[in-house]
C-alpha positions as CSV (number, residue, x, y, z in Angstrom):
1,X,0.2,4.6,-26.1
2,X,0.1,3.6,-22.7
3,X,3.1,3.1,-20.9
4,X,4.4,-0.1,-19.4
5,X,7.0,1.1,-16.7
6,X,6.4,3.4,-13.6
7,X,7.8,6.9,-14.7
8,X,7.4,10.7,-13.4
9,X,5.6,12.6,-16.5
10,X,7.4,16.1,-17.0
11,X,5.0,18.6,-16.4
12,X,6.2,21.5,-18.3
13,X,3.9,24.7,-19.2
14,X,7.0,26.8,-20.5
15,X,7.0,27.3,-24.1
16,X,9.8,25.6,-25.9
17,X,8.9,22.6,-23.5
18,X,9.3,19.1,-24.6
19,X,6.1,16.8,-24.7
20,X,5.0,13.4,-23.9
21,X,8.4,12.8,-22.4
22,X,8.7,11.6,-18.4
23,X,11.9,10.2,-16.6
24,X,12.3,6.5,-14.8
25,X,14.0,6.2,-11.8
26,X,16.7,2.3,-12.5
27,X,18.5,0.9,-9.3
28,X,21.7,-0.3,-9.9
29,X,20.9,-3.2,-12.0
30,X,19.1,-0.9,-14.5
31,X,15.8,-2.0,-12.9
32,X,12.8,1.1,-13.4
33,X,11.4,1.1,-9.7
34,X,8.2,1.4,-9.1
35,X,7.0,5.0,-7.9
36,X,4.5,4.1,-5.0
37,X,6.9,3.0,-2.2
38,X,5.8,-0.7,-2.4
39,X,8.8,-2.0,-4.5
40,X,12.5,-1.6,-3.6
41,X,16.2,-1.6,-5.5
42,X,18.4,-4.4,-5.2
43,X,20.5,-4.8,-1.9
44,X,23.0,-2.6,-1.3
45,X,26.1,-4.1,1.2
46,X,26.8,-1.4,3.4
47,X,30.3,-1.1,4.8
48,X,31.6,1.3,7.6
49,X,31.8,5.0,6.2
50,X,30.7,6.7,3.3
51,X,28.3,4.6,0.9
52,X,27.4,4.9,-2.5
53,X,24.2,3.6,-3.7
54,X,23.9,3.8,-7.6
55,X,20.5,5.1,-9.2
56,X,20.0,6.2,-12.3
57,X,17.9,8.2,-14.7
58,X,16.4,8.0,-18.0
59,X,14.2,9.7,-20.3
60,X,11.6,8.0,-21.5
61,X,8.8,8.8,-24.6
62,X,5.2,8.8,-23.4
63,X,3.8,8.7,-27.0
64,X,5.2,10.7,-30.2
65,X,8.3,12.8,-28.3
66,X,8.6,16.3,-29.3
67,X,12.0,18.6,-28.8
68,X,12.6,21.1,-26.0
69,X,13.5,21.7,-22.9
70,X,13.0,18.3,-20.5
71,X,14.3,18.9,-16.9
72,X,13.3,17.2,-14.1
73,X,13.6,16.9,-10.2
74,X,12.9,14.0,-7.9
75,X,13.1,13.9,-4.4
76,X,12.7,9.8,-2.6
77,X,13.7,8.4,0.6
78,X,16.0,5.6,1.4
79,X,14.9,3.0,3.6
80,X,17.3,1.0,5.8
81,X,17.0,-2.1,7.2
């Protein structure tokens, strides 16, 4: 089954490691974002201060799931404009 929406597939060679699992990266609107830099999350107002842009994350199955350990770092930049 080929997946439908950009996501980061785990790469996990320890044993007790779950498989066919990846994560998504959602803007704030729940949106998966592309992982190739060419799309961008919804706009963000900016005010004076500290800021808090909402991402999110989320499993998601690459095929028939299996249990274990499923942990996962991503690193992005932000663009302003």
């Amino acid at each position: 089954m080929a997946p439908t929406l950009p996501f980061l597939a785990l790469q996990s060679s320890a044993s007790g490691g779950a498989t066919n699992v990846g994560v998504q990266i959602l803007d704030k609107t729940g949106t998966a974002l592309g992982l190739d830099g060419a799309t961008f999350s919804s706009a963000t107002t900016l005010n004076d201060g500290t800021n808090i842009i909402p991402f999110q994350a989320r499993y998601y199955a690459t095929g028939a799931a299996t249990a274990g350990t499923a942990n996962a770092d991503a690193t992005f930049k932000v663009q302003y404009q």
